[in-house]
C-alpha positions as CSV (number, residue, x, y, z in Angstrom):
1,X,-3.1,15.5,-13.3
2,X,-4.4,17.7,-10.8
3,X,-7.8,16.6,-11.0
4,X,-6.4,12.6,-10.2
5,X,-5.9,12.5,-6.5
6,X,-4.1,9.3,-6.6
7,X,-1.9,10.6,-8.9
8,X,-1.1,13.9,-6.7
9,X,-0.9,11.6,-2.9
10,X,2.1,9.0,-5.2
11,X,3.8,12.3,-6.7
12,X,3.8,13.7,-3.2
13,X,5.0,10.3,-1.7
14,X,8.1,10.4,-4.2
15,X,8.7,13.5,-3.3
16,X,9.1,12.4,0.1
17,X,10.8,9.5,-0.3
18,X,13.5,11.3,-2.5
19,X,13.9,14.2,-0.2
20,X,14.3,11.7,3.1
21,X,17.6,9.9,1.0
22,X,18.9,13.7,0.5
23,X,18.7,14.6,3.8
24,X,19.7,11.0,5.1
25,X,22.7,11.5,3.3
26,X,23.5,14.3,5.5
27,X,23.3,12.7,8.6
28,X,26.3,10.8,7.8
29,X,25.0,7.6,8.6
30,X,26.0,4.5,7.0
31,X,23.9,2.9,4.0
32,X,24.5,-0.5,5.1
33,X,22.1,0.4,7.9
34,X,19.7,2.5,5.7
35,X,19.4,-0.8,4.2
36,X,18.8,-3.2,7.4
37,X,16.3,-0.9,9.4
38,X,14.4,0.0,5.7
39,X,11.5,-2.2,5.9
40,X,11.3,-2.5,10.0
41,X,7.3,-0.5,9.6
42,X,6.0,-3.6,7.8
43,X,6.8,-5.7,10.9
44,X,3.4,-4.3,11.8
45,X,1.3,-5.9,9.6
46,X,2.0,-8.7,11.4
47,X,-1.0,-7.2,13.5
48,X,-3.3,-9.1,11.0
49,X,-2.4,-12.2,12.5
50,X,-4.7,-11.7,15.8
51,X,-7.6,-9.8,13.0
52,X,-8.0,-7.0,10.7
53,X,-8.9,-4.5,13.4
54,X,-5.9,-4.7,15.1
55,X,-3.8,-5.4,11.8
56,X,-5.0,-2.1,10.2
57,X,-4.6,0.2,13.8
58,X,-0.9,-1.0,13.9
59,X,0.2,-0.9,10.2
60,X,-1.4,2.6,10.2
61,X,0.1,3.9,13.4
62,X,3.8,3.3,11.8
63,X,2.8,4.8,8.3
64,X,2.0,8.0,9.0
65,X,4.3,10.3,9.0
66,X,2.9,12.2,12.2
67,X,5.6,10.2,14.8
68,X,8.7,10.0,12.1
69,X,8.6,13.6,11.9
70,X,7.9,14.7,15.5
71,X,11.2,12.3,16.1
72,X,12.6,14.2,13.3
73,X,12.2,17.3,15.0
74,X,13.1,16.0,18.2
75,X,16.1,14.8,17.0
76,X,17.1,17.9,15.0
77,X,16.5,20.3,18.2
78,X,18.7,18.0,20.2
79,X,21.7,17.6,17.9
80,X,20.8,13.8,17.9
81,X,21.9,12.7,14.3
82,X,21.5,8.7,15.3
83,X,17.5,9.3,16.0
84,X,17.6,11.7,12.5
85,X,18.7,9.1,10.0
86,X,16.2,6.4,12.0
87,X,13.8,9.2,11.3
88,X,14.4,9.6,7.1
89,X,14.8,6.0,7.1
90,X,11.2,5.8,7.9
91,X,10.2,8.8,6.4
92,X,11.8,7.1,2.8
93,X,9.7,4.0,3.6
94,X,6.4,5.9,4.1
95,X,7.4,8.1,1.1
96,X,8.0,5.2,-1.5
97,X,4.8,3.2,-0.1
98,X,2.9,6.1,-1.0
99,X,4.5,6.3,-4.2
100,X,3.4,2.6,-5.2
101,X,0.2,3.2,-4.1
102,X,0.5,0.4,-0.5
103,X,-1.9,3.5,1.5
104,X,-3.2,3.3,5.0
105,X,-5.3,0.4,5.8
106,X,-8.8,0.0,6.4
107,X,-10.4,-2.5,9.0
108,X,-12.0,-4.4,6.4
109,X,-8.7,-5.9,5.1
110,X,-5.2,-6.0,4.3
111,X,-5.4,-5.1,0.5
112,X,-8.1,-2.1,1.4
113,X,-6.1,1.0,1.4
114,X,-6.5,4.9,0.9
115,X,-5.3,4.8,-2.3
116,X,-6.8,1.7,-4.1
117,X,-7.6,-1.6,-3.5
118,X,-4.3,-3.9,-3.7
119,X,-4.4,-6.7,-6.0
């Protein structure tokens, strides 16, 4: 298992994932809106409308988990618990694409990823 990449970047994205619903939990926000604001990053692949380019910069730019965790610290060093659960929510939608394998994009097109090739 250590020698299998792919198998070490999914295990590390369940990890993630389960570890944002802990500490979602804690920020006493409602599940009902865990639920709604879940799948909000995939709005960006709508970038693949205008071309693959563009598609791949925006889907990428929201599935990272540089900006949900700088808002996570942000929020956490200003006592703001509505911007921490917006935070794990997206962290626990990064976490369980990584753990089904949906990676970053490359420009060359949608089902090209860091990970494997979608089929």
């Amino acid at each position: 298992m250590l020698a299998k990449p792919s198998v070490l970047l999914r295990a590390e994205g369940a990890a993630l994932f389960v570890l944002s619903l802990f500490l979602y939990h804690f920020t006493g926000a409602g599940w009902g809106t865990f639920l709604l604001l879940f799948l909000w990053p995939d709005l960006f692949m709508l970038g693949y409308i205008w071309d693959a380019r563009i598609g791949a910069s925006l889907y990428n730019l929201v599935h990272t988990e540089i900006l949900p965790m700088a808002l996570a610290g942000f929020a956490f060093s200003g006592h703001r618990l509505p911007w921490l659960s917006f935070a794990m929510i997206w962290l626990a939608h990064i976490g369980l694409d990584r753990a089904l394998a949906f990676g970053l994009k490359y420009p060359t097109a949608f089902k090209d990823t860091h990970l494997q090739r979608v089929a």
